[in-house]
C-alpha positions in Angstrom: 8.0 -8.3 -17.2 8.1 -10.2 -20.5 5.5 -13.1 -21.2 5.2 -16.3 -23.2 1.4 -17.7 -23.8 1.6 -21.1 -24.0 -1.6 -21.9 -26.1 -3.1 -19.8 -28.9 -6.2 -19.3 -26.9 -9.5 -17.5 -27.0 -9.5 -16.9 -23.5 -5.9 -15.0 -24.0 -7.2 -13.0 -26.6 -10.6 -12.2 -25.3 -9.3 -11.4 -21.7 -5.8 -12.5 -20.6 -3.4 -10.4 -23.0 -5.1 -7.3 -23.0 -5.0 -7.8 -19.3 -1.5 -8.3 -19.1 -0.7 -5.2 -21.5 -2.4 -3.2 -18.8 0.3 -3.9 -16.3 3.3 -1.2 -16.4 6.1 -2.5 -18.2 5.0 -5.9 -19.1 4.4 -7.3 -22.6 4.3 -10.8 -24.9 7.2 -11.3 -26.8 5.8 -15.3 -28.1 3.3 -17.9 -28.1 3.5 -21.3 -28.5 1.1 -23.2 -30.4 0.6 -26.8 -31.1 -0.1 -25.5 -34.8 2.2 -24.0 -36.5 0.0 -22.0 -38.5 -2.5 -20.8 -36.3 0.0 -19.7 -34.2 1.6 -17.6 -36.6 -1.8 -16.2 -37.4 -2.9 -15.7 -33.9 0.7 -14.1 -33.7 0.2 -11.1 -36.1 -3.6 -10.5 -35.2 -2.5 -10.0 -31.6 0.7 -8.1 -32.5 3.1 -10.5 -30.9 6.1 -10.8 -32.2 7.3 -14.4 -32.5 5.3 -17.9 -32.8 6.6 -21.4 -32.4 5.0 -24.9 -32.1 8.2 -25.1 -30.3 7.8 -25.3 -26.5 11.5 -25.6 -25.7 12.3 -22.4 -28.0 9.7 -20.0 -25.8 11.0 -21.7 -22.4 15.0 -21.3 -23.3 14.4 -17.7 -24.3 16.1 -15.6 -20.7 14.0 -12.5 -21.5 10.7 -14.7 -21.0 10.2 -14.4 -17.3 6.2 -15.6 -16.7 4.1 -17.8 -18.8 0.6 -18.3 -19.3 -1.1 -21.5 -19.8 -4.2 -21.7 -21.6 -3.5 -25.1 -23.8 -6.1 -28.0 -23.2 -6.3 -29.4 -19.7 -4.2 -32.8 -20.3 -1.2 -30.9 -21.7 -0.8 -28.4 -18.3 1.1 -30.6 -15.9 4.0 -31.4 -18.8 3.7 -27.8 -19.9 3.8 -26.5 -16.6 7.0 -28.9 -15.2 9.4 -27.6 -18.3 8.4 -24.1 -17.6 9.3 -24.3 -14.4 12.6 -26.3 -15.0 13.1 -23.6 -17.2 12.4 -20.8 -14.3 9.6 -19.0 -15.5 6.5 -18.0 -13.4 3.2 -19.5 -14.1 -0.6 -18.4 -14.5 -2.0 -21.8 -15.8 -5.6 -22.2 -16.7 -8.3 -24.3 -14.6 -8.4 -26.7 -14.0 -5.2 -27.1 -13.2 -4.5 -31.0 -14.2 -6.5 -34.3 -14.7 -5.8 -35.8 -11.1 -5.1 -33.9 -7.9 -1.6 -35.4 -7.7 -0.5 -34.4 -10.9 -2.0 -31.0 -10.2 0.2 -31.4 -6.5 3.4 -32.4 -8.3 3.3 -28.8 -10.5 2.6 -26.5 -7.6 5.1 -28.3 -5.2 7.9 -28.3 -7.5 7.2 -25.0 -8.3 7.6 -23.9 -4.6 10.2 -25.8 -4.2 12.1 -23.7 -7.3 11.0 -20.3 -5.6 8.6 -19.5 -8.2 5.3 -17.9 -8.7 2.3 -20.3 -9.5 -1.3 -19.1 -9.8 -4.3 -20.6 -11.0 -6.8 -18.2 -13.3 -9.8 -18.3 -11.1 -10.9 -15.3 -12.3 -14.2 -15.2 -10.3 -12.8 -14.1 -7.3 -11.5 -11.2 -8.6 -14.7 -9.7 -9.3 -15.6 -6.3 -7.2 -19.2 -8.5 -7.0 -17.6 -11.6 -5.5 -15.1 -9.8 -3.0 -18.2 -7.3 -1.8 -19.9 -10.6 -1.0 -17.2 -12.2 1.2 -17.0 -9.0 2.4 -20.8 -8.8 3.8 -20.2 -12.5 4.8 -16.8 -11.9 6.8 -18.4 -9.0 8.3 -21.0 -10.6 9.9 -23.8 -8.6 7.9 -26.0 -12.3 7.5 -25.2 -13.8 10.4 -24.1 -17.4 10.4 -23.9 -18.8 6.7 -26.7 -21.8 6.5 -26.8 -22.8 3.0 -25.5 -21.5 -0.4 -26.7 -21.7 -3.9 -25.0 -21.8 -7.2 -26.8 -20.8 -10.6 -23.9 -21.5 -12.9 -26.0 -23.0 -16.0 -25.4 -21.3 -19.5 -24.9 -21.4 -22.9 -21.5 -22.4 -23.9 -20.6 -20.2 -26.9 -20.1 -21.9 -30.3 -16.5 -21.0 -30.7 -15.8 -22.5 -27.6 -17.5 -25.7 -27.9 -14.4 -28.3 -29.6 -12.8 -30.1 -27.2 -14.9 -29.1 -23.9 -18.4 -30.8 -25.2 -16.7 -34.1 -27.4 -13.1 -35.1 -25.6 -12.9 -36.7 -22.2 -9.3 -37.0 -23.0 -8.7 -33.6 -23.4 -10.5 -32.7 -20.1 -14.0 -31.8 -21.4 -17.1 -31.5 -19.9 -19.3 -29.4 -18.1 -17.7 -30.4 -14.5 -13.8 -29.4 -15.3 -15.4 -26.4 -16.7 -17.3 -25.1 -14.6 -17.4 -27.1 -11.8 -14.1 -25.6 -10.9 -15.3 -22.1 -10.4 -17.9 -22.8 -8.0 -15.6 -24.6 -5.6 -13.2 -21.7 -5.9 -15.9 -19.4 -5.3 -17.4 -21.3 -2.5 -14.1 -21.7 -0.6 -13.4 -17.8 -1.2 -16.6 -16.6 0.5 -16.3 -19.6 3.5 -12.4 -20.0 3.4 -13.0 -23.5 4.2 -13.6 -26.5 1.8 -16.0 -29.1 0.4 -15.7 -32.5 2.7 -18.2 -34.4 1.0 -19.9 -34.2 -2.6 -23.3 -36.1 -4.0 -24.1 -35.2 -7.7 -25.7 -36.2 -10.3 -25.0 -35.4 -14.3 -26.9 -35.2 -17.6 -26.6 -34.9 -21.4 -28.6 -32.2 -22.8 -28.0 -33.0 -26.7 -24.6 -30.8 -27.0 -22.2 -32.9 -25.5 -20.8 -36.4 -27.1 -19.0 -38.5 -24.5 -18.6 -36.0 -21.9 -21.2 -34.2 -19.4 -23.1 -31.1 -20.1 -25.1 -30.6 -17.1 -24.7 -31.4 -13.6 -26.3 -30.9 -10.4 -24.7 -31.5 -6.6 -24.7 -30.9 -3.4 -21.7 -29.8 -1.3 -21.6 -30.4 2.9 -19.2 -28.0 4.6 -16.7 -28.6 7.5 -19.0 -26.0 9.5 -22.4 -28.0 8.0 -23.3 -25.4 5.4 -24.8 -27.1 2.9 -24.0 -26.0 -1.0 -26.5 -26.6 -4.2 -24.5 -25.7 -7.2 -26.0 -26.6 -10.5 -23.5 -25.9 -14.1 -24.9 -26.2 -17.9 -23.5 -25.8 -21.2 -26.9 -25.7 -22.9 -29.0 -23.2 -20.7 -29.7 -20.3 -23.5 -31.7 -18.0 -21.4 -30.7 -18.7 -17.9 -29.2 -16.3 -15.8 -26.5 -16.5 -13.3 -26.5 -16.1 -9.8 -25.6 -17.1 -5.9 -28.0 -16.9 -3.2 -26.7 -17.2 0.6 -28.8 -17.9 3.5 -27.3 -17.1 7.4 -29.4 -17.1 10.2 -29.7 -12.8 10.0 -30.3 -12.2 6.3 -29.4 -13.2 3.2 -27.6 -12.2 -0.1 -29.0 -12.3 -3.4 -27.0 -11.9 -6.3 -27.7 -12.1 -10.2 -25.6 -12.4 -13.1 -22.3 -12.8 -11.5 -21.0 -15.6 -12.7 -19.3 -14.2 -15.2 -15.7 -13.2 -16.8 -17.1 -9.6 -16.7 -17.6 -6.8 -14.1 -21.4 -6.8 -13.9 -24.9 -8.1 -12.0 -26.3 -7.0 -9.1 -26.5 -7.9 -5.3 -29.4 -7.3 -2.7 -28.9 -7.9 0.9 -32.2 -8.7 3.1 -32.3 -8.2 7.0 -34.6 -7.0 9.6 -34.3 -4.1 7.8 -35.9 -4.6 4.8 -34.0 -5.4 1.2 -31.5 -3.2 -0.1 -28.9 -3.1 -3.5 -25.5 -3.7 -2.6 -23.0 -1.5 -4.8 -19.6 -3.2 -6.0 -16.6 -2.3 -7.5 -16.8 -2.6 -11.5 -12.4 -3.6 -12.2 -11.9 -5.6 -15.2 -11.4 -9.1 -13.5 -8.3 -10.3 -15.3 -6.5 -7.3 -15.2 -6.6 -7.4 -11.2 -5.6 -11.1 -11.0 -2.4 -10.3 -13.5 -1.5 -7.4 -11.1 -1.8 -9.4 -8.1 0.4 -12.5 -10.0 3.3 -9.3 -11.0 3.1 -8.0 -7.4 3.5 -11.7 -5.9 6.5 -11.7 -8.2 8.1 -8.6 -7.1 7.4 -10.6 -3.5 5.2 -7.7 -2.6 2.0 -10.1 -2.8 0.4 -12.8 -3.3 -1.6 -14.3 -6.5 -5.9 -14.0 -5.9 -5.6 -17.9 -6.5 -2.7 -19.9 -6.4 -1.6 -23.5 -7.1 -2.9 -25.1 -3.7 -6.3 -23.2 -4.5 -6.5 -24.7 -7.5 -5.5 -28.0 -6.6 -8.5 -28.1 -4.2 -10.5 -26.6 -6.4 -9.7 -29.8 -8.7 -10.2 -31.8 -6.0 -14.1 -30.9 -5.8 -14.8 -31.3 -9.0 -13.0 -34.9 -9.8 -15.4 -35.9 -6.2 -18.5 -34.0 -8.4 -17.5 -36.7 -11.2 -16.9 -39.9 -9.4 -19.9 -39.0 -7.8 -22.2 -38.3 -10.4 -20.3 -41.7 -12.3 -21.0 -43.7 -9.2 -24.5 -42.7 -8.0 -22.9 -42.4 -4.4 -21.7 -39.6 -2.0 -17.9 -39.0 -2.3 -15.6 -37.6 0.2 -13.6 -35.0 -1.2 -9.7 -36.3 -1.5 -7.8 -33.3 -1.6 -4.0 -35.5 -1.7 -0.9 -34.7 0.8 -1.6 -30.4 0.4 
């Protein structure tokens, strides 16, 4: 399979191309770039072999058969409706849109043209994340009571921009990170938010967007959800903690693009460490996206999942905007 990478990203260079190299037979013959020049650069550092600031010239290219997009948040739905008039399979970054029926418009036209559309939640790829829905679905806690998110950290320099000064752009802490936690909440229930009260802060780093929030989730089957998300958290760590009426799972340093942390489960038995798989993340998701594809699959995340995903966090927003409780409106999906 032969990629395009819309968007000169770090994430595609840090995670997403390696991860795509690792599949058998598939490679990146250009990426597109808004500037010219940084796309030529990013070009030869990551030995592709074309560049363009030219959408149209990547999408008419035949030999192009799956796209990633990685561009800022506002430009997905466009970039993601010409890719798919143009045929081509998408992964497209988180969140997938600015509104859920934008987001709704990408993934149904998509079906509706036969193709492939995943979202990049990465998270539930992770050999810690599916062992926990594993020792949920299995009954190993019992009834799930309440769940709690540690998602607060440092946002790295290089990747401060546009997420910490450019509502327009879809910054801020809550299209961020927000996103993740829904995903990962809906993954380990496989049911969704209904209702959402939150409220948000400005720790110093962001200018005109959110850097911190709090909030608090209520479930279809009345588990409640804390999740709490930073940019400016230097020394925190990670984590997810879930209560059920036989035990509990504690786990540390999991919210993360990378295969490590730890998990303990605690019963009547005592407390124990929980072994996971260690797979790079994003080189799982890319082989689930080729195998869905091949139609011998399906992608970990795809566009419906991140349209709800979206969904929770815009409610996080209004929310923390409004000072009121917000039921979660996840469109005609």
């Amino acid at each position: 399979m032969i990629w395009g990478l819309i968007g000169a990203s770090t994430i595609a260079s840090q995670h997403m191309i390696d991860a795509i190299r690792a599949q058998d037979g598939h490679d990146i013959k250009t990426v597109q770039s808004g500037n010219a020049a940084h796309g030529a650069q990013y070009a030869k550092a990551h030995n592709i072999p074309n560049s363009t600031d030219d959408l149209s010239i990547l999408l008419d290219d035949t030999n192009i058969s799956a796209v990633y997009i990685s561009s800022t948040n506002e430009k997905h739905k466009a970039q993601s409706l010409a890719a798919i008039a143009a045929g081509k399979h998408i992964i497209c970054e988180k969140p997938l849109a600015m509104t859920v029926q934008d987001a709704t418009a990408m993934v149904q036209t998509a079906e509706r043209a036969g193709l492939v559309f995943a979202t990049n939640h990465h998270l539930r790829n992770a050999g810690s994340h599916i062992k926990i829905k594993q020792l949920i679905s299995t009954g190993q806690i019992g009834t799930v009571q309440s769940i709690r998110i540690f998602h607060a950290v440092n946002l790295p320099e290089n990747l401060q921009g546009w997420r910490i000064n450019d509502a327009g752009a879809g910054g801020g802490v809550i299209p961020d990170i927000v996103v993740h936690d829904a995903d990962t909440v809906r993954f380990y229930l496989d049911e969704a938010p209904i209702r959402v009260l939150a409220m948000e802060g400005s720790s110093g780093m962001a200018q005109g967007v959110e850097d911190s929030v709090m909030s608090v989730w209520t479930m279809p089957s009345g588990v409640m959800v804390q999740t709490h998300e930073s940019f400016t958290h230097r020394y925190a760590r990670t984590g997810v903690e879930i209560y059920g009426d036989k035990g509990s799972i504690i786990a540390r340093d999991v919210m993360t693009q990378r295969p490590i942390g730890e998990i303990f489960l605690t019963d009547e038995n005592g407390t124990r460490e929980i072994s996971f798989d260690d797979h790079n993340l994003y080189v799982r998701s890319v082989g689930n996206f080729s195998n869905a594809v091949t139609g011998s699959g399906r992608p970990t995340a795809d566009g419906r999942d991140g349209i709800m995903s979206l969904a929770v966090a815009l409610a996080v927003k209004d929310s923390a905007t409004t000072g009121k409780a917000m039921d979660v409106d996840y469109g005609n999906i």
